[in-house]
N, C-alpha and C positions, 0 to 999 in steps of 0.2 A: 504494500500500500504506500504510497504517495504521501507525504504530509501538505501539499500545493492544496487550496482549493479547487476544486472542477470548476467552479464559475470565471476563475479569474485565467484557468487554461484555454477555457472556450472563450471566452474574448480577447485573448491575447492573440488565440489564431485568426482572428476575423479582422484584424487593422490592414488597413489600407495603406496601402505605399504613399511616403511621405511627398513621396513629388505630385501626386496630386492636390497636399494643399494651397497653393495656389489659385487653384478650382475648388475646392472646399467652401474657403471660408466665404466667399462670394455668393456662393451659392443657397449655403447654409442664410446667410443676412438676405436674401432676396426673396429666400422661402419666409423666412419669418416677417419680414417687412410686407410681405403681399399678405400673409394672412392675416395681420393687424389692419392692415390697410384696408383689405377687402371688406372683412367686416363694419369695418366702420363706417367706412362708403354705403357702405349695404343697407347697414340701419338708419343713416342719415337720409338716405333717397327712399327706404321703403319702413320707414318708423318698424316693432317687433308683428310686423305682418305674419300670417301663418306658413308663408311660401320663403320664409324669409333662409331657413339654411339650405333650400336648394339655388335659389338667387343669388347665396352668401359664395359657395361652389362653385356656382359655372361662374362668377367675379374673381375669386381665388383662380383657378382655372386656366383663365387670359390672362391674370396679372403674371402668375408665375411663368406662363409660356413666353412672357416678355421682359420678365425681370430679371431672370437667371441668365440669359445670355446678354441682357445688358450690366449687369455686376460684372461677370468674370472680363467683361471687354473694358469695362470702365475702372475696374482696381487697379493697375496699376498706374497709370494716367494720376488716378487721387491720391496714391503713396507720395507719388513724383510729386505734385502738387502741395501734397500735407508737408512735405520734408521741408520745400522750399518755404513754405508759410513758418514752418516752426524752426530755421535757419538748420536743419540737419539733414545732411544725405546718406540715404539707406547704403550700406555697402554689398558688395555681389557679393553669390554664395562663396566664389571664389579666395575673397580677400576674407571671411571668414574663419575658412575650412582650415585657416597655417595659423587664427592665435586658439591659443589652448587653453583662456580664460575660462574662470569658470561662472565671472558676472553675464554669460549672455555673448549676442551679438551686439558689438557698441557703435554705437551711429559716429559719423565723422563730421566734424563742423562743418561747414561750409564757409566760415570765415576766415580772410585770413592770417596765419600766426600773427603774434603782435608785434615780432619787427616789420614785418612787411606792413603793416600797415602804420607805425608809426614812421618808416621809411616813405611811405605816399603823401605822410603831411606836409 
């Protein structure tokens, strides 16, 4: 006998390859976001009508057939976006993959050092 859980063997076999989270998390936020959104929509145009979670359904429906492939095309675009807003740039897996820190991937200023820019005044 094993001293493991069975629970935690059968979902350890079931993870998904890391390289699709990229499509994950997108995906994941588009499903939730359509079906907050749909409902509310739902109830706002049809107040708690009796027809109201099939209406709720084929709203969820369209939205997510349209949200999921606009998330996954739009994240990156808003990483890019978010970094330059918040002055940091995400680094490639590459430049990651050689430091052996254990705080994380660390974002890179986008500023630059402070002689150089005391050197520009």
């Amino acid at each position: 006998m094993t001293s493991a859980n069975p629970r935690q063997a059968a979902s350890a076999g079931r993870r998904l390859n890391p390289k699709y989270l990229p499509l994950l998390v997108p995906a994941i936020m588009a499903i939730a976001m359509s079906l907050t959104m749909s409902l509310v929509q739902t109830i706002a145009r049809l107040g708690f009508a009796p027809n109201l979670a099939s209406a709720w359904l084929t709203s969820f429906a369209i939205g997510v057939a349209v949200a999921i492939p606009t998330a996954i095309l739009i994240a990156p675009q808003a990483q890019r976006l978010a970094g330059r807003l918040t002055g940091t740039v995400r680094r490639s897996p590459a430049d990651n993959s050689s430091s052996t820190s254990s705080e994380g991937p660390r974002l890179a200023s986008s500023a630059p050092p402070t002689s150089e820019r005391q050197a520009r005044r």
